[in-house]
C-alpha positions in Angstrom: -2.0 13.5 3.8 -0.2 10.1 3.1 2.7 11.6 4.3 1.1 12.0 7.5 -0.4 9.0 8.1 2.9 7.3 7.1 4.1 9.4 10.1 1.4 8.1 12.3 2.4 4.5 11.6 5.9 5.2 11.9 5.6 6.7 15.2 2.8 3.6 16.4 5.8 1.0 15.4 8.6 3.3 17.9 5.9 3.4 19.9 3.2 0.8 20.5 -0.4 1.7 21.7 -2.0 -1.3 23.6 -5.0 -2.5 21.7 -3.9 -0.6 18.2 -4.2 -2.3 15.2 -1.3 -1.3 13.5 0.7 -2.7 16.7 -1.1 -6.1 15.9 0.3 -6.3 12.5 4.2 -5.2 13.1 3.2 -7.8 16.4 2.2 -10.3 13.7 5.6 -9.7 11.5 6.3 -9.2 7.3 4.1 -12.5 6.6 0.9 -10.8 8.0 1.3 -7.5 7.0 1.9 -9.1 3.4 -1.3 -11.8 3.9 -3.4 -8.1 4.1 -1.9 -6.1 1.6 -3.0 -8.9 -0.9 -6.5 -8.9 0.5 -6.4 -5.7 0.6 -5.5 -5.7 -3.2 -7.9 -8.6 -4.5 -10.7 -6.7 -2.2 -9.9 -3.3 -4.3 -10.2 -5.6 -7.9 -13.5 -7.1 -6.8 -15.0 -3.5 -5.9 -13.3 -2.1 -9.2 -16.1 -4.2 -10.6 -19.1 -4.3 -8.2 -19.6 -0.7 -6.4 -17.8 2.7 -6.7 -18.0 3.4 -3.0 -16.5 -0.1 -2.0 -13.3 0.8 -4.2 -13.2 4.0 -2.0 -13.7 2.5 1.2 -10.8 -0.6 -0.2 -8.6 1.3 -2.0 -8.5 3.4 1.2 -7.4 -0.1 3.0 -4.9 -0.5 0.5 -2.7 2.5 0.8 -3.0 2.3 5.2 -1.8 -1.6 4.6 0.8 -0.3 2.0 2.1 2.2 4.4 2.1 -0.1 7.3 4.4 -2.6 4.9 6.6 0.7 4.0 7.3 1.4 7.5 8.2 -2.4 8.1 10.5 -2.5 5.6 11.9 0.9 6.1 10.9 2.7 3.0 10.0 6.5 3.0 8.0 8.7 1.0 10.6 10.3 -0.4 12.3 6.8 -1.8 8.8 6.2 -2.9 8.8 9.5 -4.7 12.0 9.5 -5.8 11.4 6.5 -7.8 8.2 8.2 -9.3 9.8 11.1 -10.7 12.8 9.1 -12.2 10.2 7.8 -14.3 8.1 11.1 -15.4 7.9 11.9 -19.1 9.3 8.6 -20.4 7.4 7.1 -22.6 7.3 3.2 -23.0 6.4 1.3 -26.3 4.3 -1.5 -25.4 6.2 -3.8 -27.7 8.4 -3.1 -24.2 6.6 -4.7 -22.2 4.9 -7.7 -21.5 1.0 -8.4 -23.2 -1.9 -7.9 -20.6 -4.2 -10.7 -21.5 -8.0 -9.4 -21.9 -10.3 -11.0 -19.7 
């Protein structure tokens, strides 16, 4: 399905639909799209934390706005992927890596 909609967006930024809101963000350039993918992402915190089907409907926000940055930068799936399975079955010590502070 994500790959899909990736396509969708893909083919909306070769070929622009008058009135579309993915046109209005590659319109609007990097700085926009990257404005509402951290809305997008802050939105998807605050529901974490309030209401169960907010994080659906925000988390749903969050991967179109991801894809939409993924197209404008030129990023497929498959890199996305790629990256994903270079990292399957390693474990990490969390010595390695840096403290999450509790809230």
């Amino acid at each position: 399905m994500l790959e899909t909609l990736y396509e969708e967006i893909r083919a909306r930024k070769e070929t622009p639909k008058e009135g579309s809101y993915t046109n209005y963000l590659f319109d609007q350039g990097l700085d926009k799209i990257l404005k509402k993918v951290g809305e997008e992402a802050t939105e998807v915190i605050i529901a974490a934390k309030n209401n169960q089907t907010e994080l659906v409907s925000e988390t749903s926000d969050l991967i179109y706005h991801m894809l939409v940055l993924l197209v404008e930068q030129n990023i497929s799936p498959d890199e996305i992927k790629a990256e994903l399975t270079k990292r399957e079955g390693k474990l990490s010590k969390t010595t390695e890596r840096k403290q999450i502070d509790t809230l």
